[in-house]
C-alpha positions in Angstrom: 86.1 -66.2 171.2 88.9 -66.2 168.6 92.1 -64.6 170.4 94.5 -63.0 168.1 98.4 -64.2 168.6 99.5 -61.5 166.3 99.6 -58.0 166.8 98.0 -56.4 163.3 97.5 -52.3 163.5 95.6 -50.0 161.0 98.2 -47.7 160.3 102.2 -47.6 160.0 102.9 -46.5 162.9 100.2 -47.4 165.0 97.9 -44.8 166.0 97.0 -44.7 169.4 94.7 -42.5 172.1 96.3 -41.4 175.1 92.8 -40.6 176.7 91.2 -40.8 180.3 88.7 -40.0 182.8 89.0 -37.0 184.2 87.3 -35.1 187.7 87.8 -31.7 189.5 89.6 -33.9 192.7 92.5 -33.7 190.8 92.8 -30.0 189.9 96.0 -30.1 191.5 98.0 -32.0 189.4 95.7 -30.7 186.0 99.0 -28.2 184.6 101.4 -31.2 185.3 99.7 -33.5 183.5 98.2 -31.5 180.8 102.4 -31.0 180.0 103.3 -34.4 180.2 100.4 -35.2 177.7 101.9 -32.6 175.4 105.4 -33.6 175.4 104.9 -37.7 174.7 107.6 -37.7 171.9 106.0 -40.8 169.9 105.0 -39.7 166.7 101.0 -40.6 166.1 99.2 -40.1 169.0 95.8 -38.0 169.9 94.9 -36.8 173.3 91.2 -37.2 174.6 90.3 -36.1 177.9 86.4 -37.2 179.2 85.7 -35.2 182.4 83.1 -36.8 184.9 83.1 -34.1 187.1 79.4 -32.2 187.9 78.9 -29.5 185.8 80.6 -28.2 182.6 83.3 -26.0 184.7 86.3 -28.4 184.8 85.3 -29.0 181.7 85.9 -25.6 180.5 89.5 -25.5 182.8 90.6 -28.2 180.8 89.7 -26.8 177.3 91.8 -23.5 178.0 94.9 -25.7 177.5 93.9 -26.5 174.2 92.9 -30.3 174.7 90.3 -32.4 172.7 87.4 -33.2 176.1 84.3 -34.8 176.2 81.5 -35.2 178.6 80.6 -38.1 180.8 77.4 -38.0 183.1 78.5 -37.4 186.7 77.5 -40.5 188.2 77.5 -41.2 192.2 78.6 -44.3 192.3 82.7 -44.0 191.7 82.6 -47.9 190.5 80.1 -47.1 187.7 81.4 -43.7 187.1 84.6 -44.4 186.1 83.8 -47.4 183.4 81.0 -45.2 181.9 83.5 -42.6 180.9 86.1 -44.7 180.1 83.7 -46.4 177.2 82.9 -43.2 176.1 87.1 -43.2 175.2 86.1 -46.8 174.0 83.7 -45.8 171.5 85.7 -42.7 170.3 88.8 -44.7 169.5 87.0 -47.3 167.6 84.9 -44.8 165.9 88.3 -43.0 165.0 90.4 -46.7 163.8 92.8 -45.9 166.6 95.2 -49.1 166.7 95.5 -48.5 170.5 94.0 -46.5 173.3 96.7 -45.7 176.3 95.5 -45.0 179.5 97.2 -42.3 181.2 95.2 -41.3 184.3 95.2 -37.9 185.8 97.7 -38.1 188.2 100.1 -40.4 186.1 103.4 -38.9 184.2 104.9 -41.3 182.9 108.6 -41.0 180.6 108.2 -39.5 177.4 108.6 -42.0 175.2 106.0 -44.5 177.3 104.8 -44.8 174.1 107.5 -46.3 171.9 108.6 -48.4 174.5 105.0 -50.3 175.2 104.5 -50.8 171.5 107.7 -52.5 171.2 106.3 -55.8 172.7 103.6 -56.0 170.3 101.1 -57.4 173.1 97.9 -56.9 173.6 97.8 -55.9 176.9 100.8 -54.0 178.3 101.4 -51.8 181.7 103.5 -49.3 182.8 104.7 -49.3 186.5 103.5 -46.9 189.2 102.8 -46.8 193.2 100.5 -46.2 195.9 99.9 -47.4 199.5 97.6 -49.9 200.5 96.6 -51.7 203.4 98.4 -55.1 203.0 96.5 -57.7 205.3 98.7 -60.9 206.4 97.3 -64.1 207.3 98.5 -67.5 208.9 95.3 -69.6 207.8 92.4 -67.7 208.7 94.2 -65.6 211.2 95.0 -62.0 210.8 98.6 -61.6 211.7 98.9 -58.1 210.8 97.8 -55.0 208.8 100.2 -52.4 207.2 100.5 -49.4 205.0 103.1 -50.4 202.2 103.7 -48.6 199.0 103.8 -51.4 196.4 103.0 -50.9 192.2 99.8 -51.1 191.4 100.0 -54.7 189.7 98.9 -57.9 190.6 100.4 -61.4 190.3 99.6 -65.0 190.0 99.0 -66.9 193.4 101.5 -69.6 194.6 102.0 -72.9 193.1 99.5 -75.0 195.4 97.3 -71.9 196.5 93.9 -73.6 197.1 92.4 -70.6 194.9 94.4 -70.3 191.3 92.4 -67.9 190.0 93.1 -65.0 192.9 95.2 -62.0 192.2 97.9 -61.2 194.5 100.2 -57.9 195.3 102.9 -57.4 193.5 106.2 -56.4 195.5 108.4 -53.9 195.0 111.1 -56.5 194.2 109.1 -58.2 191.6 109.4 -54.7 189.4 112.9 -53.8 189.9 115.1 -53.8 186.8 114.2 -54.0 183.2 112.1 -56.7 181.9 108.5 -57.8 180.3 106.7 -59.4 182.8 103.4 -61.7 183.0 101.0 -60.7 185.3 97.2 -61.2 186.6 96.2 -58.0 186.3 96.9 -54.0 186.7 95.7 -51.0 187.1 94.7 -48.2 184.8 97.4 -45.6 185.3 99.7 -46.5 182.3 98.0 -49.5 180.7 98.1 -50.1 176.5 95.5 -51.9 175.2 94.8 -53.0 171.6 92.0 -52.6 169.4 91.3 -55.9 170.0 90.4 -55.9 173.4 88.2 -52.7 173.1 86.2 -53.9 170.4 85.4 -57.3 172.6 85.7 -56.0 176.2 83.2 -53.1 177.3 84.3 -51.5 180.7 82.3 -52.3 183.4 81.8 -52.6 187.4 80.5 -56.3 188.7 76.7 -56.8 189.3 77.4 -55.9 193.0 79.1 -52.8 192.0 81.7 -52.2 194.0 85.2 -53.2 192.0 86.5 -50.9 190.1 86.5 -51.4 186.1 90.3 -51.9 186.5 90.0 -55.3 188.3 87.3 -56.2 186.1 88.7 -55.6 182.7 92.1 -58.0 184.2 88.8 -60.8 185.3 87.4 -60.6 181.7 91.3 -60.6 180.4 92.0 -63.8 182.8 89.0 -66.0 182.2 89.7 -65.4 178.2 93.0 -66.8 178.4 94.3 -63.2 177.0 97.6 -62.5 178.8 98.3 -59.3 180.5 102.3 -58.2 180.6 104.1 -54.8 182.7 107.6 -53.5 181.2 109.2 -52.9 184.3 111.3 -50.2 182.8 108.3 -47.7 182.4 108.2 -46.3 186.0 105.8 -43.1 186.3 105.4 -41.0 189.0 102.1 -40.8 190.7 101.3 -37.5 191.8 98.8 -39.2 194.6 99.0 -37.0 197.2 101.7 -34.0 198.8 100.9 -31.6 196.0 100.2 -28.8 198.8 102.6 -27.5 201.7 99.4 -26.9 203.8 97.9 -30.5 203.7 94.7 -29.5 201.4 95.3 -32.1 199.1 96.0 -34.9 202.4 92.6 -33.9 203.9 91.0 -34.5 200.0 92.4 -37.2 199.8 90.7 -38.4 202.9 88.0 -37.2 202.4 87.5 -38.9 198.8 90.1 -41.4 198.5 87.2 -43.9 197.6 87.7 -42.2 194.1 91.4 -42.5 193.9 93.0 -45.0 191.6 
């Protein structure tokens, strides 16, 4: 594969999709959202929403704000859900000579001018920063030390120097995204990720034959073994409206209940 060093775009300024997957889980956050969509302040940019949810009702929701949405089968299997409706964003931005597609997912806001301020780095690949908890596993060899809930960004790094495997992704810390700066990393998630023409037209979204990663991981594997570099701007932070939207817990018990879906 011929990789591209310099960033060309069809159009002056670039045109890009703000698009993503979108299901009824995250009603609670839909007005929010929808607003923070509409208020971007770059200059050529299109909004495409592709719901996943079962049957056309969220659908309809969605369309009363007066958003461009699409339809993606309702598949069970969250890990080959969530690519399938993501290439139907693939295929519409190609189809339409967008110059980028920006994934914004549903409960993402990110600052208003995310836009400018990705484009500015002319890469190929470029994240925004948000957060959620995982369970952060420590080990001394092949002894579990401990487990922990820590909020960290949902980024991932480059092992060690001497790590016996090279290829591995790794947490990233909160320290590694403080301040302002452009930043190499191994891979990211889909919250507030950029991502040039380029690497739709060669890079399908997909699960892994097990299926059981999400297309996130996979799309930073493909990115990796390609020798295409992945970068976060550590000055785009976005809030993550993951959970706490409702004073009496629904939204904590949903999220329990289906936090297999969350991203």
């Amino acid at each position: 594969m011929k990789i591209i060093t310099k960033i060309k775009t069809l159009h002056d300024p670039p045109k890009v999709l703000v698009a993503s997957p979108i299901v009824d889980m995250y009603r609670y956050c839909l007005p929010q959202y929808i607003d923070s969509l509409k208020t971007l302040t770059y200059t050529n940019y299109d909004i495409l929403l592709v719901d996943n949810s079962v049957g056309d009702e969220y659908k309809k929701e969605i369309e009363s704000f007066g958003v461009n949405v699409l339809k993606s089968p309702h598949v069970f299997n969250v890990h080959e859900r969530l690519p399938a409706a993501r290439n139907v964003i693939r295929q519409y931005a190609l189809d339409h000579d967008y110059d980028f597609f920006l994934c914004l997912e549903h409960d993402t806001i990110p600052p208003r001018d995310v836009i400018q301020r990705l484009l500015r780095h002319k890469k190929l690949v470029v994240s925004g920063v948000y957060y959620k908890t995982f369970t952060i596993t420590y080990l001394d060899g092949d002894k579990i030390t401990k487990r922990a809930q820590e909020v960290r960004p949902v980024l991932y790094g480059f092992p060690p120097p001497g790590s016996p495997n090279q290829e591995a992704m790794t947490f990233c810390t909160m320290e590694d995204v403080e301040g302002e700066k452009l930043m190499r990393i191994r891979g990211s998630g889909f919250g507030c990720l950029l991502i040039h023409r380029f690497i739709l037209e060669k890079f399908p979204f997909h699960t892994n034959e097990q299926k059981n990663i999400f297309d996130d991981v996979a799309l930073s594997h493909d990115l990796f073994y390609a020798g295409i570099p992945m970068y976060v701007d550590t000055s785009v932070k976005c809030q993550h409206l993951e959970t706490g939207k409702y004073d009496d817990g629904t939204y904590d018990k949903l999220f329990q209940r289906g936090k297999y879906a969350l991203k």
